[in-house]
Each structure stands twice: as C-alpha cells, then as structure tokens.
C-alpha positions as CSV (number, residue, x, y, z in Angstrom):
1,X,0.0,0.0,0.0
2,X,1.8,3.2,-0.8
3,X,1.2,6.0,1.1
4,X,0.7,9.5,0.5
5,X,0.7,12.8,2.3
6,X,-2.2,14.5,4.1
7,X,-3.6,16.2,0.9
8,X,-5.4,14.5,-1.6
9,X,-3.2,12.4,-4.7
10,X,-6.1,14.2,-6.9
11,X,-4.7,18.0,-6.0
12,X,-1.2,17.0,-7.5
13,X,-2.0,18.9,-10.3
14,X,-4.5,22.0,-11.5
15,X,-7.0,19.6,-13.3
16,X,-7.2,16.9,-10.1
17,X,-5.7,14.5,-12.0
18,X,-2.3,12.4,-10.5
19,X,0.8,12.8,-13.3
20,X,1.7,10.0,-15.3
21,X,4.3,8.8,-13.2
22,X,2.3,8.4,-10.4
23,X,0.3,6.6,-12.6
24,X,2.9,4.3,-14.1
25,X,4.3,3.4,-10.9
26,X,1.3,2.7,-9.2
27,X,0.1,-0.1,-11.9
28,X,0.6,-3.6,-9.9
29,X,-1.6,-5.3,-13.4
30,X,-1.7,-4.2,-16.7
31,X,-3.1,-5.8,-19.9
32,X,-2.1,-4.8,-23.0
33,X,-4.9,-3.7,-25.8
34,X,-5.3,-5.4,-28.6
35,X,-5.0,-4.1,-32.0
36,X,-8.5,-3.9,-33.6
37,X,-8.6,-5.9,-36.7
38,X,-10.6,-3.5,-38.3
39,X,-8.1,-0.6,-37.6
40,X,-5.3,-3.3,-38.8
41,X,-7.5,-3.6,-42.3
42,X,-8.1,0.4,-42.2
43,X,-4.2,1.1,-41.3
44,X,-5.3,3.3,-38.6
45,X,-3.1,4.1,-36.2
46,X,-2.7,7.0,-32.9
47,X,-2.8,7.6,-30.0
48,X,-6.1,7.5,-27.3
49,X,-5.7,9.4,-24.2
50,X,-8.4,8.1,-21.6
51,X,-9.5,9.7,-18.1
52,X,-9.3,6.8,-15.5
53,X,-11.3,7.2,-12.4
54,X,-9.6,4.4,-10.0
55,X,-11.3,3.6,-6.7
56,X,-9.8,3.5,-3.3
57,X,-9.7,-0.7,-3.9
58,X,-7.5,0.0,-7.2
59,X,-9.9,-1.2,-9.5
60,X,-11.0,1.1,-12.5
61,X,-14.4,2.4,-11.5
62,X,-14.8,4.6,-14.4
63,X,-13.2,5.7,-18.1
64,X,-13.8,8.5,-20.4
65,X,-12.1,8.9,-23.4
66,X,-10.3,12.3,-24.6
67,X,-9.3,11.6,-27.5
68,X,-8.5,9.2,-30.3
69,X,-10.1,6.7,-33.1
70,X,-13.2,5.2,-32.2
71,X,-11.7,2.0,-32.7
72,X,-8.7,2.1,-30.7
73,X,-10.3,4.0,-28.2
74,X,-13.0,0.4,-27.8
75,X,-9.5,-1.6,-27.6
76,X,-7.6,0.5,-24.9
77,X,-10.8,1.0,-22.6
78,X,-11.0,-2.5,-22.8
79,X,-7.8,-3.0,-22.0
80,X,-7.5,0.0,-19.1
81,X,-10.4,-1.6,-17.4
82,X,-8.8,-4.7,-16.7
83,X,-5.9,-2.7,-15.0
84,X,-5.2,-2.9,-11.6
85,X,-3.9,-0.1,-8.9
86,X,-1.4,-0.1,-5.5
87,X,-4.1,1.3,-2.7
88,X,-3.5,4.5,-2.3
89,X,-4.2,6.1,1.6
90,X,-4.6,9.6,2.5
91,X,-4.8,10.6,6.1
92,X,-4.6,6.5,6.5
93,X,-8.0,6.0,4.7
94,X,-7.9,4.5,0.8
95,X,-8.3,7.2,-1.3
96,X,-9.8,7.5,-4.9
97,X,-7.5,8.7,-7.8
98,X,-8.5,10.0,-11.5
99,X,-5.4,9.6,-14.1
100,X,-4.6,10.4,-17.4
101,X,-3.5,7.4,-19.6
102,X,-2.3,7.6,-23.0
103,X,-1.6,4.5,-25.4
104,X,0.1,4.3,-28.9
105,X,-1.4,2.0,-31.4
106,X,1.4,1.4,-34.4
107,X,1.1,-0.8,-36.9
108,X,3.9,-3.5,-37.2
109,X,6.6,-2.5,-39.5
C-alpha cells in the first residue's frame, strides 16, 4: 500500500488529475490492448488518451475517453479496465484517484 501525504493524490496537479508517473508506478496489473482488426485492415493508427477514475480498492471504476479513433479508443478502454492499482491512503483512509493514460497503437513494420 503506498502512502501519500495529508492532501489528496487528486490535488497533485491544477486539473485533479495524479501525473503520469504516479500513474505508471502505481500499476501492480496491466493488460495490453489489442490491435482492432478492423483498424489493422483500415491502417489506422494513434494515439487514445483516456480519463481513468480508480477507486480507493484499485480497480477502475470509471473511463472517459479524450481523444482518439473510435476503434482504438474500444480496444484500450477494454484493456484499461482490466488494470489494476497499488491502494492509495490519505490521512490512513484508501483514497480514490483520477489519471490520465495515453496509449500508442502502431502498426507492425
């Protein structure tokens, strides 16, 4: 369980959401999207930039993408959802975070 300080993860930056590297360190599982077949067939490729909303347990209560394909947008929500957070605890109670996370799709070369 990591801890943090007294004030909220959330107020770590103007838009209450907790920087990528909190993010990226706090990830204990992580699935990897898939590459849509469909985007494959359509060569599209990008980046989709989701708003997480992770719940004091660590699982993903809530997503809303920013912005990206429809397509790969479906892929990484379904993969995001499946990911997994450390607990975080402020004053010593689990605490809610919302992140920003962003994931390349490329296609093989």
């Amino acid at each position: 369980m990591a801890e943090s300080s007294s004030s909220s993860l959330a107020d770590q930056l103007p838009d209450g959401i907790v920087p990528p590297e909190v993010v990226d360190r706090n990830v204990v599982y992580r699935v990897e999207p898939r590459y849509p077949q469909e985007a494959v067939a359509l060569k599209i490729e990008g980046s989709v930039v989701l708003d997480v909303l992770i719940g004091p347990s660590g699982v993903v209560q809530s997503i809303t993408p920013r912005s990206g394909d429809p397509l790969l947008v479906r892929a990484a929500s379904d993969a995001v959802k499946q990911w997994r957070f450390r607990q975080q605890l402020v004053g010593g109670k689990p605490a809610s975070m919302r992140a920003q996370v962003s994931l390349s799709f490329m296609m093989p070369r």
